[in-house]
C-alpha positions in Angstrom: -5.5 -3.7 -14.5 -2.6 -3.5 -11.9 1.0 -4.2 -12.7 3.9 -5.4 -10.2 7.5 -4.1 -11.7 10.8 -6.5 -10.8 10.5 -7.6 -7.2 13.6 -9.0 -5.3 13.1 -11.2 -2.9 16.3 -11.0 -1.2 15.8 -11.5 2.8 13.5 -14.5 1.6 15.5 -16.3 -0.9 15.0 -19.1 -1.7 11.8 -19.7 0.2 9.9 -16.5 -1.2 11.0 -15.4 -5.0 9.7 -12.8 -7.2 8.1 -13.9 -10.6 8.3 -12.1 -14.3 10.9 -10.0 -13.5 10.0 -7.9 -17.0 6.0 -8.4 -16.6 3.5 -7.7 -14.4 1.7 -9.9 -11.8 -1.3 -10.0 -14.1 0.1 -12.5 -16.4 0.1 -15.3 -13.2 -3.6 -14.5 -12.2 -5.0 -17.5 -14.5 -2.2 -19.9 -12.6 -3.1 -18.4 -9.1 -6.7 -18.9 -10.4 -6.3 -22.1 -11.5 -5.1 -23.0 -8.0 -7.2 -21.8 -5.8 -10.1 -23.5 -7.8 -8.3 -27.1 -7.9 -7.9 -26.8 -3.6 -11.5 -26.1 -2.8 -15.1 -27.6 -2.9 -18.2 -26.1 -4.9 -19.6 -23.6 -3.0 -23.4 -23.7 -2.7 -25.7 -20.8 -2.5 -25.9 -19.2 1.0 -30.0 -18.7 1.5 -29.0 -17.0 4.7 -26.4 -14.8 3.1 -27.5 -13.9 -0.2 -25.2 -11.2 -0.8 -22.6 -13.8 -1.0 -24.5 -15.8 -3.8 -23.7 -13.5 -6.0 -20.8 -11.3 -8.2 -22.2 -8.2 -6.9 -19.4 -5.7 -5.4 -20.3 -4.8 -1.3 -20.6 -1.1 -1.7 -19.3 1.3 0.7 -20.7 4.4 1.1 -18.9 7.9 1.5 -20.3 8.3 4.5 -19.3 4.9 6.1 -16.0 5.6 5.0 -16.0 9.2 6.7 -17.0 7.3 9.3 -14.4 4.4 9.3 -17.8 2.3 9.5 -17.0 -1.7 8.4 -20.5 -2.5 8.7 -20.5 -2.9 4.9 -18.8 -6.1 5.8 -21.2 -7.7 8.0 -22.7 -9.8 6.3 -19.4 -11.6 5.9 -19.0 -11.2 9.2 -21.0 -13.8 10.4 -19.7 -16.5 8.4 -17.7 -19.4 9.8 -13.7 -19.3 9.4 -14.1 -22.6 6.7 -16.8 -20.3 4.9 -14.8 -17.5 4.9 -12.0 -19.9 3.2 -14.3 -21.3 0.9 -15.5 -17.8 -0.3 -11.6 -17.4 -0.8 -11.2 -14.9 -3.8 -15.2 -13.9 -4.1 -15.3 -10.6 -2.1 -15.4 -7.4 -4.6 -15.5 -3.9 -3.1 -17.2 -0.8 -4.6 -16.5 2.7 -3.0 -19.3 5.2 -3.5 -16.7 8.0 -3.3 -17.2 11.2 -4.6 -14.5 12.8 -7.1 -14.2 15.1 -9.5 -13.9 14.5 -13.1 -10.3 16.0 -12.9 -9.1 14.4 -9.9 -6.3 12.2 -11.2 -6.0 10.0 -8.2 -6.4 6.0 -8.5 -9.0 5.0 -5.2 -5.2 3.6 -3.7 -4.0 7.1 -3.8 -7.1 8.8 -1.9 -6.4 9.1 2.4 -9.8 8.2 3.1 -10.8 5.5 1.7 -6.4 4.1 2.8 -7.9 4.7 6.2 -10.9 3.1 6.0 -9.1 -0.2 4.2 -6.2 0.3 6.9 -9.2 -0.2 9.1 -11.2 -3.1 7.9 -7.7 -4.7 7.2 -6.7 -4.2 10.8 -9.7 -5.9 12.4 -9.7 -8.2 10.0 -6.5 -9.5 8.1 -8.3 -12.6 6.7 -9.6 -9.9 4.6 -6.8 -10.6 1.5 -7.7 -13.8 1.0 -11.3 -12.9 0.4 -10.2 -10.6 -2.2 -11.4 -10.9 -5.6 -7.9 -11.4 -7.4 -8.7 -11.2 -11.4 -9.6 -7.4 -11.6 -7.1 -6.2 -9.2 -9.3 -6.0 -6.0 -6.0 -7.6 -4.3 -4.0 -6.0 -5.6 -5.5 -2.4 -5.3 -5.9 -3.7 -1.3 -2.1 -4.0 -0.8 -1.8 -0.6 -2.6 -3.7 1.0 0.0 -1.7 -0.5 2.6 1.5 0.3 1.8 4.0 2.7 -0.4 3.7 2.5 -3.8 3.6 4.5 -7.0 1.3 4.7 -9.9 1.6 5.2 -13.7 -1.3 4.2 -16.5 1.3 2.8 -18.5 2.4 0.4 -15.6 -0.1 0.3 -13.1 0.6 -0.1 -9.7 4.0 -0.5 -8.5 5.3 -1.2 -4.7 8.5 -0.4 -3.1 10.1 -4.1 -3.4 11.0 -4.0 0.0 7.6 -3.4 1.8 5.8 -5.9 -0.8 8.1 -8.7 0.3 8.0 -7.9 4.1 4.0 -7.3 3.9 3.8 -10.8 1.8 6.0 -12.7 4.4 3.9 -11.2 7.6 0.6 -12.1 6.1 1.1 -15.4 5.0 3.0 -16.2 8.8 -0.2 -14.7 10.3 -3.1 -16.2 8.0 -1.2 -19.4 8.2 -1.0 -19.3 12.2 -5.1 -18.1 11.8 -6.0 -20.9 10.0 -4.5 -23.9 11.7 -5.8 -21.9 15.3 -9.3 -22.7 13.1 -8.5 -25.8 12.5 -8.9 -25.2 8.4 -5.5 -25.6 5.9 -5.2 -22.2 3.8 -1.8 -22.9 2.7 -3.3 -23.7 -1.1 -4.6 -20.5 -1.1 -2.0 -18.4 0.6 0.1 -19.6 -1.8 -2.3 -18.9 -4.9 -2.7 -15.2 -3.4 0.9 -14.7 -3.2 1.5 -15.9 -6.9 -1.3 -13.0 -8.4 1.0 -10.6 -6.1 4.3 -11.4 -7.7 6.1 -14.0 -6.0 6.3 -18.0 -6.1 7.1 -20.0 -2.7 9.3 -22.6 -2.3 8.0 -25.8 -0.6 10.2 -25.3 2.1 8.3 -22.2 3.0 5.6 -24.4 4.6 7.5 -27.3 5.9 9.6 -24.7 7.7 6.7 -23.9 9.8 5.6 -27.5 10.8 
């Protein structure tokens, strides 16, 4: 399970604001969760994308990520940008990497697999909100993106000041992606940026209208 320390949010205030400033993010995934199933539809099974009817992780292979290969991915691909929002929160990945039983690293902490998630999040940011949030699939995403620390009393923790400037450029972007799509993500933007650590004012949105 990953943690988030005290965040400030003090270039945002009071539009972006950091939650449990003595605990970790995981104690708002049930709220986030709680969200993101009251804003969207039941999702049907996908006959043409089985893969996506189920829990399983995508696994990526060693060699794809040697390879910086995102076909993993593909089947995910081909969906529709309101699929791809309905799936919001479904998307679990495994990486087949090899390590040594005294390797100490977290997965975040190994340079291939950051560059191959530095990657797949480059071509495709809408990536996050895809992100299974419960486990820490988010969570160990942003960790591979950006500076952060790691302890297995605390879990994961991010330099404040990246967190709150990554947070604030993904939700401008998605936001700006989904309303070029014609489909409203701001219910689950704002769900995704809960399980991360911070809580948006209302204003946030209107502010962009």
């Amino acid at each position: 399970m990953f943690g988030l320390g005290t965040i400030p949010a003090t270039a945002l205030a009071p539009a972006v604001t950091a939650l449990d400033p003595q605990g970790p993010a995981r104690q708002r995934w049930p709220h986030a969760l709680d969200l993101l199933a009251l804003s969207l539809d039941p999702v049907p099974p996908d006959p043409l994308n089985p893969v996506l009817s189920t829990p399983e992780p995508v696994l990526v292979s060693a060699e794809q990520v040697r390879q910086l290969d995102l076909s993993a991915l593909k089947p995910w691909l081909e969906l529709a940008p309101a699929e791809l929002l309905a799936r919001s929160g479904q998307l679990s990945l495994s990486f087949a990497w090899p390590q040594a039983p005294e390797d100490p690293r977290e997965l975040s902490e190994i340079a291939e697999l950051r560059l191959w998630s530095l990657r797949a999040d480059a071509h495709y940011p809408w990536l996050t909100l895809l992100l299974e949030r419960s486990s820490g699939q988010l969570c160990r995403h942003v960790a591979m993106q950006l500076p952060h620390s790691f302890s297995r009393s605390e879990g994961i923790r991010f330099a404040p000041a990246s967190l709150e400037l990554w947070i604030t450029h993904r939700l401008f972007g998605l936001e700006a992606w989904g309303r070029s799509q014609g489909i409203a993500c701001r219910g689950q933007l704002t769900a995704m940026a809960t399980v991360l650590g911070y809580e948006l004012d209302p204003h946030f949105w209107t502010a962009l209208d």
